[in-house]
C-alpha positions in Angstrom: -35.1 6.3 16.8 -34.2 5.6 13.1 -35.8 2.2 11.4 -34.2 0.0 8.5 -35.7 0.7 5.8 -35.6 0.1 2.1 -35.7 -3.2 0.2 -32.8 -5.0 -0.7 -31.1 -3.1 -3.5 -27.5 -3.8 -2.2 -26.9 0.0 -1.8 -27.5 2.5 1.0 -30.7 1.6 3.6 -32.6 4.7 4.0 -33.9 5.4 7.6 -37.0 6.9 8.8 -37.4 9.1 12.0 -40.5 8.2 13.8 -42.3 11.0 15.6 -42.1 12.2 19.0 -45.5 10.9 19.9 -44.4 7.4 18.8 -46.8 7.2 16.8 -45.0 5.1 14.3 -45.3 7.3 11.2 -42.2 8.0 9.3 -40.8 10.8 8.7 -38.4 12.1 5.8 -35.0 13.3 6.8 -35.2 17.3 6.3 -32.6 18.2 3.0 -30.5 20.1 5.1 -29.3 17.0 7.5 -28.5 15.1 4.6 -26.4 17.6 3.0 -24.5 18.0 6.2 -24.1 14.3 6.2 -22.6 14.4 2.7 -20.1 17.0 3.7 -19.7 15.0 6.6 -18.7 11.9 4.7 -16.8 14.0 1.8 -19.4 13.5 -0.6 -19.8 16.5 -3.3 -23.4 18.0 -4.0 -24.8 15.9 -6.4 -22.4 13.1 -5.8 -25.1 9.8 -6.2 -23.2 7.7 -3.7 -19.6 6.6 -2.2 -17.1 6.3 -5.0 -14.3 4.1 -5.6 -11.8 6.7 -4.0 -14.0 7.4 -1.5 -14.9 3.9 -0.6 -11.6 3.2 0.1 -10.3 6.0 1.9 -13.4 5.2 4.0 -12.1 2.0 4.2 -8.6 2.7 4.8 -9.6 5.2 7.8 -12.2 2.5 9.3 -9.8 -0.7 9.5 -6.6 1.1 10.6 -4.6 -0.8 12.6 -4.9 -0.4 16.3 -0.6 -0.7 16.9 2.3 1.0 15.1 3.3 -1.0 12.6 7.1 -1.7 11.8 9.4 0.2 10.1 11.6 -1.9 8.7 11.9 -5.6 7.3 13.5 -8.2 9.3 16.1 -8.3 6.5 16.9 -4.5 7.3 17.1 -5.3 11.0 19.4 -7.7 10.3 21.8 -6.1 7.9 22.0 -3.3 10.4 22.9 -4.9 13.5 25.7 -7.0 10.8 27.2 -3.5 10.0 27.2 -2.5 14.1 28.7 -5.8 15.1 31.5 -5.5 11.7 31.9 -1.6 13.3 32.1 -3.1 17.0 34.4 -5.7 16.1 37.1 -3.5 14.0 37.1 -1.3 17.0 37.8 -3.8 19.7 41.0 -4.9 17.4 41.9 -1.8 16.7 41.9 -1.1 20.9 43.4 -4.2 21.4 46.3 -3.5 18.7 46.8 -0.1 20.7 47.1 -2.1 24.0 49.5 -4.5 22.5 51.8 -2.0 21.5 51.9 0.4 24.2 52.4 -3.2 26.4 55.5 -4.0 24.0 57.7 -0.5 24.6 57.0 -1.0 28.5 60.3 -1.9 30.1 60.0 -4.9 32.6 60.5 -2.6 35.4 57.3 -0.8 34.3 55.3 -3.7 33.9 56.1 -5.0 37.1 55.0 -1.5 38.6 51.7 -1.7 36.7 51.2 -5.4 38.3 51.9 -4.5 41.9 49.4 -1.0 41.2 46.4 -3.2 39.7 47.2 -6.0 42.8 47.3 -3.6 45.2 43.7 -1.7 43.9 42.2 -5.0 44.0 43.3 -5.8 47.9 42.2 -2.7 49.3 38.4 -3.3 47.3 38.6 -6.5 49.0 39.5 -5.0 52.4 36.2 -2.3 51.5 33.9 -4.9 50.6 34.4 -7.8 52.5 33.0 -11.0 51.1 29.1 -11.1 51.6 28.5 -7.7 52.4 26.6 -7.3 49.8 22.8 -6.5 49.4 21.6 -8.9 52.0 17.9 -7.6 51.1 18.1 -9.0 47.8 16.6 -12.7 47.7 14.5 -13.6 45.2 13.2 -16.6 46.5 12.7 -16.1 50.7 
């Protein structure tokens, strides 16, 4: 097991390896382990410590958000569901209009054959589906 070491120099603690007998005497990391733990850490041969870049891409990496942050501004939201509801709303006029004007060049003969077709429809749902023959299974509160 590794031990703090070093005094209290503000920059990087040193560890020391203690022996397999436990014996307590330190040993020095072998040159080779630290050099892999410089490429590790993207530190360049000879590189004294962390940079300023590399601190923080260190830190960037370490306190990354744990959730997807958002993609737009609330503002954005907002000016895009304005533009849907503008697009929604000239299309329900514009459907409307159509319905309007295919209603005014129906003769009253025609209109009166549309009426009984759309009454008729609705009686013979009503004779299919009497009332409360619903989904008797669905109560939410028994």
């Amino acid at each position: 097991r590794g031990r703090g070491g070093g005094g209290g120099g503000g920059g990087l603690k040193t560890y020391t390896i203690r022996g397999k007998d436990g014996d307590g005497r330190g040993q020095s990391v072998p040159p080779e382990v630290l050099a892999a733990m410089r490429a590790r850490l993207g530190l360049g041969p000879g590189a004294g410590g962390i940079n300023d870049r590399d601190r923080d891409r260190i830190a960037r990496d370490v306190f990354r958000p744990s959730h997807i942050l958002p993609t737009m501004t609330v503002e954005e939201a907002g000016e895009m569901e304005y533009r849907e509801l503008m697009e929604r709303t000239a299309r329900q006029a514009a459907n409307a209009k159509a319905a309007a004007e295919e209603e005014a060049k129906l003769t009253e003969d025609e209109r009166e054959a549309r009426e009984l077709a759309r009454t008729r429809a609705f009686d013979e749902f009503k004779d299919d589906n009497p009332w409360g023959s619903g989904n008797s299974k669905l109560r939410p509160c028994s």
